[in-house]
C-alpha positions in Angstrom: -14.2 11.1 -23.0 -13.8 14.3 -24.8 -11.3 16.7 -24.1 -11.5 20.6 -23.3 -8.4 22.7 -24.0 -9.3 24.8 -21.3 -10.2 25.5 -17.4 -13.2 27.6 -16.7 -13.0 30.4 -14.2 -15.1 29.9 -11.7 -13.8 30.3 -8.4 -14.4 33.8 -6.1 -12.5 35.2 -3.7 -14.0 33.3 -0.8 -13.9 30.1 -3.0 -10.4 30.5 -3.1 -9.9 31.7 1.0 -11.9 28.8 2.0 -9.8 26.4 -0.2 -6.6 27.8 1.7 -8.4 27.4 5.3 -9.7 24.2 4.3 -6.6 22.6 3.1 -5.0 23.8 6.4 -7.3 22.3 8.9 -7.5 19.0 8.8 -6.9 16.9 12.0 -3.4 18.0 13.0 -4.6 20.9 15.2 -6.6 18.4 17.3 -3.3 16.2 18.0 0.1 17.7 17.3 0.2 19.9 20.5 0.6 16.8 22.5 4.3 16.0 20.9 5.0 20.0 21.2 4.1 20.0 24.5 6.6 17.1 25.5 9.4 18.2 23.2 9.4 22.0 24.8 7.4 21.2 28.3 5.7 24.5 28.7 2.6 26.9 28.0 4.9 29.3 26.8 7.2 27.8 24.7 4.2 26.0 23.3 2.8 29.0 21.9 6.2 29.9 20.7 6.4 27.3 18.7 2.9 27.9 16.9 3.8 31.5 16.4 7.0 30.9 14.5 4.8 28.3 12.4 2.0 31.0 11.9 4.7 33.5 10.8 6.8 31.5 8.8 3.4 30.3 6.7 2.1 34.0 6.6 5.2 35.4 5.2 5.6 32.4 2.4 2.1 33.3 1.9 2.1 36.7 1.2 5.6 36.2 -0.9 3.9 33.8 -2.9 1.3 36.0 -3.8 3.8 37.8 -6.3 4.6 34.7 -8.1 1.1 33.5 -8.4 0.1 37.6 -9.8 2.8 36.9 -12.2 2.2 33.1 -13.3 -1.7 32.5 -13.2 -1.8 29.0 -14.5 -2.7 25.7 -12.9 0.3 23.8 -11.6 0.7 27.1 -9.0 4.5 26.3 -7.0 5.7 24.0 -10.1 5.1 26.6 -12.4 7.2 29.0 -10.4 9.9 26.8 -9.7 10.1 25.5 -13.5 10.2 29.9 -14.6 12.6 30.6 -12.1 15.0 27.8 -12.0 14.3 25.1 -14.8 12.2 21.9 -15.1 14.9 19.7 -13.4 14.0 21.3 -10.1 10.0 21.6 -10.8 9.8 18.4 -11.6 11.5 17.0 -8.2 9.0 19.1 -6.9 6.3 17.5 -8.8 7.6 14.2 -8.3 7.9 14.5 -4.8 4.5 15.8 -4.3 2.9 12.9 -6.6 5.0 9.9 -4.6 4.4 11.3 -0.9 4.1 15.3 -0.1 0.5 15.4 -1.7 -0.9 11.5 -1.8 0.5 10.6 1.1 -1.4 13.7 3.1 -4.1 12.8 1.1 -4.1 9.3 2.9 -3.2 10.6 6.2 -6.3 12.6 6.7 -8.1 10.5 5.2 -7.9 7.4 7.5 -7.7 10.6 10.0 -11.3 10.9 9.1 -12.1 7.0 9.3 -10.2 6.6 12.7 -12.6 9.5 14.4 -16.0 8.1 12.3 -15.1 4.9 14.6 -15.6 6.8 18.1 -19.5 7.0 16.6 -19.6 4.0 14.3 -17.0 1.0 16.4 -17.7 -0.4 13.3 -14.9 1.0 11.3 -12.4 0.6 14.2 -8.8 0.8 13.3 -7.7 -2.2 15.6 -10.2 -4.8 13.6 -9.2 -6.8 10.7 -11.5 -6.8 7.4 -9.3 -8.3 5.3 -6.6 -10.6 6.3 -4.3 -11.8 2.9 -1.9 -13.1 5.0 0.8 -10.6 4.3 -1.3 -7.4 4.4 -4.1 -6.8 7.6 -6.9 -4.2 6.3 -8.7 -2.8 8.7 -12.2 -0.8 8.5 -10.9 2.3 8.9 -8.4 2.2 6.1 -11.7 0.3 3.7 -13.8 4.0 4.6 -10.4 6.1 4.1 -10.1 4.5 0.5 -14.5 5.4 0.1 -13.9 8.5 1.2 -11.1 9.4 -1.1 -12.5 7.6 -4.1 -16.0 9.4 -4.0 -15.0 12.9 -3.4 -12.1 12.2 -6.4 -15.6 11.5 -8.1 -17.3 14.3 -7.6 -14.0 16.4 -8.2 -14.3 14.7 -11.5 -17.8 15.9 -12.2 -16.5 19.8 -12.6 -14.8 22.3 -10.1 -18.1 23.4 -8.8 -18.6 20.2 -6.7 -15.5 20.3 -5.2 -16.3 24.1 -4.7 -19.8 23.7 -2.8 -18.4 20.9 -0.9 -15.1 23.1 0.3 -17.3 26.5 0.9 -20.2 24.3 3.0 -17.2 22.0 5.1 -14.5 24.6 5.4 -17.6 27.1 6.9 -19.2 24.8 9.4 -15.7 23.7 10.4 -14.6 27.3 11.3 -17.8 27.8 13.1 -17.0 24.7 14.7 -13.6 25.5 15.8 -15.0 29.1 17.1 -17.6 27.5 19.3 -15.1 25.3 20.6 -12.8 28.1 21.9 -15.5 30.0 23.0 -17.1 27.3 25.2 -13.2 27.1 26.0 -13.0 30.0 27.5 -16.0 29.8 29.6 -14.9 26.3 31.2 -11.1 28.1 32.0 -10.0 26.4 35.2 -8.1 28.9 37.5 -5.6 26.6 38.6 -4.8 25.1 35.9 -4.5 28.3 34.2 -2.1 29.7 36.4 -0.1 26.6 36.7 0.8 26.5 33.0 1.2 30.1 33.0 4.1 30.3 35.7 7.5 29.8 34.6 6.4 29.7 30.9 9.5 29.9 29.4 11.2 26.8 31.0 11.8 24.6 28.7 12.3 21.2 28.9 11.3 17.6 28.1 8.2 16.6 29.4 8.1 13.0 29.3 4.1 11.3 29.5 4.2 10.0 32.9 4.9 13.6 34.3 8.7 13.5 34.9 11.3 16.1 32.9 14.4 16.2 31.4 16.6 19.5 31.3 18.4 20.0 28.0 21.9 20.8 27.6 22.4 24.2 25.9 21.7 23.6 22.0 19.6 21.0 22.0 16.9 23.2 23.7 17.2 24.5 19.7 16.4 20.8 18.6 13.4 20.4 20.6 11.9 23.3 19.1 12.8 22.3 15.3 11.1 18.6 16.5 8.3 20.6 17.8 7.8 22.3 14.0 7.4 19.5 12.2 3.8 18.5 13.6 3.1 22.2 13.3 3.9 22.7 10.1 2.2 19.3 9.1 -0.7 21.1 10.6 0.1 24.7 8.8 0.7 22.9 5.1 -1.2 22.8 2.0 -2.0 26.5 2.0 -0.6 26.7 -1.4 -3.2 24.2 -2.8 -5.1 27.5 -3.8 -1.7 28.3 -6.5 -2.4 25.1 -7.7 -5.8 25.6 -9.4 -4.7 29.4 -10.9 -6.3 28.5 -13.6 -10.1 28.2 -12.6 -10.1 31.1 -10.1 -11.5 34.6 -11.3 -9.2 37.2 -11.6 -6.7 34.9 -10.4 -3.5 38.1 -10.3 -5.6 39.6 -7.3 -7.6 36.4 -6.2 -4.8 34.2 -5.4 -2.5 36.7 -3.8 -6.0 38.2 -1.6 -7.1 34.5 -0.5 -3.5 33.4 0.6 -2.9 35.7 2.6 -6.7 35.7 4.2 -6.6 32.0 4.8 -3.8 31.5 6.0 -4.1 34.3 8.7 -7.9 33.3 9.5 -6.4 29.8 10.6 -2.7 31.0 12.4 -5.8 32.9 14.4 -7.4 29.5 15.4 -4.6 27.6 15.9 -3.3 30.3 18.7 -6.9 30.0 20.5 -7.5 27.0 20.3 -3.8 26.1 21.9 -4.5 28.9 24.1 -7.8 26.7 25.4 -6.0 23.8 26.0 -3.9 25.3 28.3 -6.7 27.0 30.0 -8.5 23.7 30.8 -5.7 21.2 30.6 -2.2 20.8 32.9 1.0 20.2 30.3 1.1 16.8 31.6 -2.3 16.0 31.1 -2.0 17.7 27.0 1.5 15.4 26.8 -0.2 12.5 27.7 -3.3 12.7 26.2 -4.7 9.1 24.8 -3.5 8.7 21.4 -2.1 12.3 21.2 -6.2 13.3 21.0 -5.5 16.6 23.1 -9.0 18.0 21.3 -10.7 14.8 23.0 -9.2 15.5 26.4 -9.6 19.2 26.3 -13.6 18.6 25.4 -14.2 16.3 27.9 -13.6 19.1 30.1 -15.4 21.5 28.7 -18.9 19.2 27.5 -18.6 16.2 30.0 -19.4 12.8 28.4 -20.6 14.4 25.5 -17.1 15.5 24.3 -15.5 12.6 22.4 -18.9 12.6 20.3 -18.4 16.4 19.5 -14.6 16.6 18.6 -15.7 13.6 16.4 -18.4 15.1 14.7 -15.8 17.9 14.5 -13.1 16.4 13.2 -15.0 14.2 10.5 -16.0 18.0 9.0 -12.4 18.9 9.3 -10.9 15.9 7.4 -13.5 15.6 4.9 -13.5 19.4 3.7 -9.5 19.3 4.0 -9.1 16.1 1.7 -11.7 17.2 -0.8 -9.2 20.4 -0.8 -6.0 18.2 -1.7 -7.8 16.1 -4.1 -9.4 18.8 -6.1 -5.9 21.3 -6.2 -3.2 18.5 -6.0 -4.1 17.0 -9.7 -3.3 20.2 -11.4 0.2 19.6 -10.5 0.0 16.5 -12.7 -1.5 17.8 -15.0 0.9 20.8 -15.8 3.7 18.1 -15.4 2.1 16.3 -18.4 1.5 19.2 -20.4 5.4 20.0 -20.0 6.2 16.3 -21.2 7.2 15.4 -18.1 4.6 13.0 -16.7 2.1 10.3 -18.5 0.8 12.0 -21.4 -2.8 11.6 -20.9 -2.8 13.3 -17.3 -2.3 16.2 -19.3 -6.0 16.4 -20.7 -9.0 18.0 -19.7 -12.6 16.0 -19.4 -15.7 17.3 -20.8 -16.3 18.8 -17.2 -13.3 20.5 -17.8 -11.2 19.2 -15.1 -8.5 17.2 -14.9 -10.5 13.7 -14.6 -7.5 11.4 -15.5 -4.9 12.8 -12.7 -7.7 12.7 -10.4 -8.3 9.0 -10.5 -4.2 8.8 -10.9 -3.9 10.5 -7.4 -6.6 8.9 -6.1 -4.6 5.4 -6.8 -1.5 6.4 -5.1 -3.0 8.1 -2.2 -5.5 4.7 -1.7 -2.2 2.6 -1.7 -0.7 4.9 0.9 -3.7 3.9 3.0 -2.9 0.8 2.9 0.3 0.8 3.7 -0.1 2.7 7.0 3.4 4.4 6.5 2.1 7.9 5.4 2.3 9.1 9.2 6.0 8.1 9.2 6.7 9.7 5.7 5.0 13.1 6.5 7.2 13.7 8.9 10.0 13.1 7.1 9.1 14.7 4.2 8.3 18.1 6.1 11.9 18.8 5.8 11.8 18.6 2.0 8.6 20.4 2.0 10.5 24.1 3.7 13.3 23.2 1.4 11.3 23.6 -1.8 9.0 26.5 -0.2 12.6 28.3 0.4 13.7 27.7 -3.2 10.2 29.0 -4.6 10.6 32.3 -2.3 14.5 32.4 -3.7 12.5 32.9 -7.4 11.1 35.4 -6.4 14.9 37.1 -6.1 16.1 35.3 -9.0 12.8 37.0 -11.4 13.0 40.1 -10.1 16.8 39.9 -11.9 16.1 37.8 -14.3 12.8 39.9 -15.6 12.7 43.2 -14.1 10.3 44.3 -16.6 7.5 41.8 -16.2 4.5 42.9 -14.9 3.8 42.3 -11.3 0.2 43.0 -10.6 1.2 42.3 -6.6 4.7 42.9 -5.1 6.1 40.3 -2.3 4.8 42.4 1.5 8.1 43.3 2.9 10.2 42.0 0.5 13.5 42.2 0.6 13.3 41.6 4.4 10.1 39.5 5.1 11.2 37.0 2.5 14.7 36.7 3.5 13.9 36.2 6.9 11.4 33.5 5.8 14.6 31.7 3.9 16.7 32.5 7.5 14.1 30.4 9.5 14.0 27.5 7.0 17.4 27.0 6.9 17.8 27.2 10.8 14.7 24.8 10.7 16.2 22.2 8.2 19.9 22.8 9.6 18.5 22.0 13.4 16.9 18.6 11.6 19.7 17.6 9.7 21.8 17.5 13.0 19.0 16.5 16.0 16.6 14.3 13.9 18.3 13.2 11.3 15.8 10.2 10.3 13.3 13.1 9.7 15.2 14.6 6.6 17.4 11.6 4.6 14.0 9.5 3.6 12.5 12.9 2.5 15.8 13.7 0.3 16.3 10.2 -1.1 12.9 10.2 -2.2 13.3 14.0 -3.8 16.8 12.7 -5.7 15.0 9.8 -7.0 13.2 12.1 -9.3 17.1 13.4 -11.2 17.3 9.7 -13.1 13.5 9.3 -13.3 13.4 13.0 -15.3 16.4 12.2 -17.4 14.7 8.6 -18.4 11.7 10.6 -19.1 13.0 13.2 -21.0 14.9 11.0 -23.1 12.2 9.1 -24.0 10.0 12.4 -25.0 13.3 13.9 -26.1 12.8 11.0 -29.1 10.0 13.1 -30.6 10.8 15.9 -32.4 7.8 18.6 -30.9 8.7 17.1 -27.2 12.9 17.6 -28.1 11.8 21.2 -28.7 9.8 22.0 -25.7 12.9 21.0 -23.6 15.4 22.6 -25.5 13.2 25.9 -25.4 12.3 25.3 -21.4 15.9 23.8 -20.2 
């Protein structure tokens, strides 16, 4: 394998924005409002919830879109952390994303994808055994998860214009998708059922699946909604995948900042209507007790008869395909600026003779394959979303911190709103975290032991490196 020192530009504008809306959508949209809807119990509060989501990811969004003017190299939210703070804290970044934030999604959407193949193909069912080795049980579904991961790390491998044709084409039909869907939504609006979930709207409560409610006692209504975030921002995260692959987008100072903040509004858009549908065809008890969570599945059933289940299928199959081949392509040029800084295997940091990051690919694809096998990503992802706010609050806290620190530098694109936008972002994520840390508290240690583990595993690595001379320099002149 020959290695190229370089990436190649070769990503556009709508390259880029589709990468963001890709990443985004993957299956959560189709599920998570079933947990809102029995954490807060109403229409209103429902949307509530996806509106402080949509905000909070907008305005990290646009704030990021300084950093990534400033710092247009591949690696994207490590590379800020590491100029702003040091590499202790990008690299518990980067070693959180490799062991869960990014593999572990990578798993979860794509057994997402195998799960939903099996409502067309029983075949691949997630309740059958294909493998029994006595003390692991592999079922179909997890076999395709692993296929589907490991051919579209192959194609990733063959150059960035793959991955490219495949995000553009899946991320496009997935968006007409979604806009049919509302549409037809709209048309098959049940009166009643409208106005039921659209009187008293902003009593919140617990709705519990088999239609009864519990009143909460003062605070805690603040608890449900924090709960309520976490499958919404599961559902809103990954739009800074585009940051990650700076260095193959043309003019990336504009690009990056442009597609952010595109994407990420184009899908805070679709996430409203399409909650906005299910309430319009769907009772609250009927969306908090939908089968397996599968509100999409309910709602279409409504709205195309028999024929639904086939169609949200079809649906979310494009969704979770396009949105892994998004995390797979950007999510190895974390590792890959890791190894260039010393701080991860060495040979992640080289380029094939596609130019790509070929070795962190396959790396990735490992991890993420084992993480299908172990059918604990769900669990982790939720208690990791807690550490991912953390280090999105810390990256918008650079932005402060640069702004001292290098006054001078050039900044192509200033932070919309700043100082108020991105304060209030950091306001809101520590009210999010804070509400966690005291209501669900098994959502946030898992996610911070796993992020601390990374403080002895960067000192053993850097003293290992540290033991030759050019590596002892690098960290002396970064730390």
């Amino acid at each position: 394998m020959s290695e190229n020192t370089a990436f190649k530009p070769s990503l556009r504008l709508i390259d880029g924005t589709m990468l963001v809306a890709g990443s985004m959508i993957g299956s959560g949209i189709f599920i998570v409002s079933a947990d809102i809807s029995r954490n807060v119990g109403s229409a209103g509060w429902m949307m509530v919830v996806w509106l402080i989501t949509g905000f909070m990811t907008l305005t990290a969004a646009l704030s990021y879109g300084e950093l990534s003017a400033m710092f247009p190299k591949a690696g994207g939210q490590y590379i800020y952390l590491k100029e702003a703070f040091n590499p202790l804290i990008s690299f518990m970044y980067g070693w959180s994303f490799f062991t869960v934030i990014q593999t572990a999604t990578i798993a979860a959407v794509g057994v997402a994808f195998a799960k939903f193949t099996a409502y067309i193909f029983p075949v691949f069912s997630e309740n059958d055994v294909a493998i029994d080795l006595g003390f692991l049980r592999i079922s179909p579904a997890q076999l395709l998860s692993i296929l589907v991961i490991t051919l579209l790390t192959y194609i990733n491998t063959r150059g960035v214009n793959n991955g490219k044709i495949i995000q553009t084409v899946f991320t496009m039909t997935k968006l007409l998708s979604l806009l049919g869907l509302i549409v037809f939504g709209f048309f098959a609006l049940k009166p009643e059922v409208w106005e039921a979930n659209w009187t008293n709207i902003w009593d919140i409560h617990k709705l519990n699946p088999d239609g009864s409610t519990e009143s909460y006692v003062s605070i805690a209504v603040f608890g449900a909604i924090a709960s309520s975030m976490v499958g919404a921002i599961f559902s809103s995260d990954s739009w800074n995948n585009v940051t990650f692959i700076a260095g193959e987008i043309k003019k990336p100072r504009r690009n990056i900042g442009l597609s952010l903040a595109l994407g990420t509004i184009i899908v805070t858009i679709i996430y409203i209507a399409m909650n906005v549908v299910y309430t319009s065809v769907l009772s609250m008890h009927e969306i908090a007790s939908a089968e397996r969570d599968r509100v999409a599945v309910a709602a279409s059933h409504v709205i195309f008869g028999q024929a639904g289940t086939i169609i949200i299928a079809v649906m979310i199959m494009i969704s979770t395909f396009g949105c892994d081949n998004g995390i797979i392509m950007s999510g190895a040029r974390v590792y890959y600026s890791m190894a260039k800084d010393g701080l991860f295997i060495r040979k992640v940091g080289t380029l094939n003779k596609k130019a790509v990051p070929g070795i962190a690919l396959w790396l990735q694809c490992v991890v993420a394959s084992l993480w299908c096998l172990s059918g604990r990503y769900g669990d982790l992802l939720d208690m990791i979303s807690f550490v991912v706010v953390v280090f999105y609050m810390l990256t918008i806290i650079g932005i402060f911190i640069l702004r001292k620190k290098r006054p001078d530098a050039e900044r192509p694109y200033r932070a919309f709103g700043y100082p108020v936008l991105p304060v209030l972002y950091i306001v809101m994520g520590i009210a999010f975290c804070t509400l966690l840390i005291i209501y669900k508290p098994n959502y946030t240690w898992p996610g911070l032991i796993i992020t601390l583990s990374g403080i002895p595993v960067y000192y053993i690595i850097r003293w290992f490196e540290g033991r030759n001379p050019e590596q002892a320099m690098l960290f002396e002149n970064e730390g």
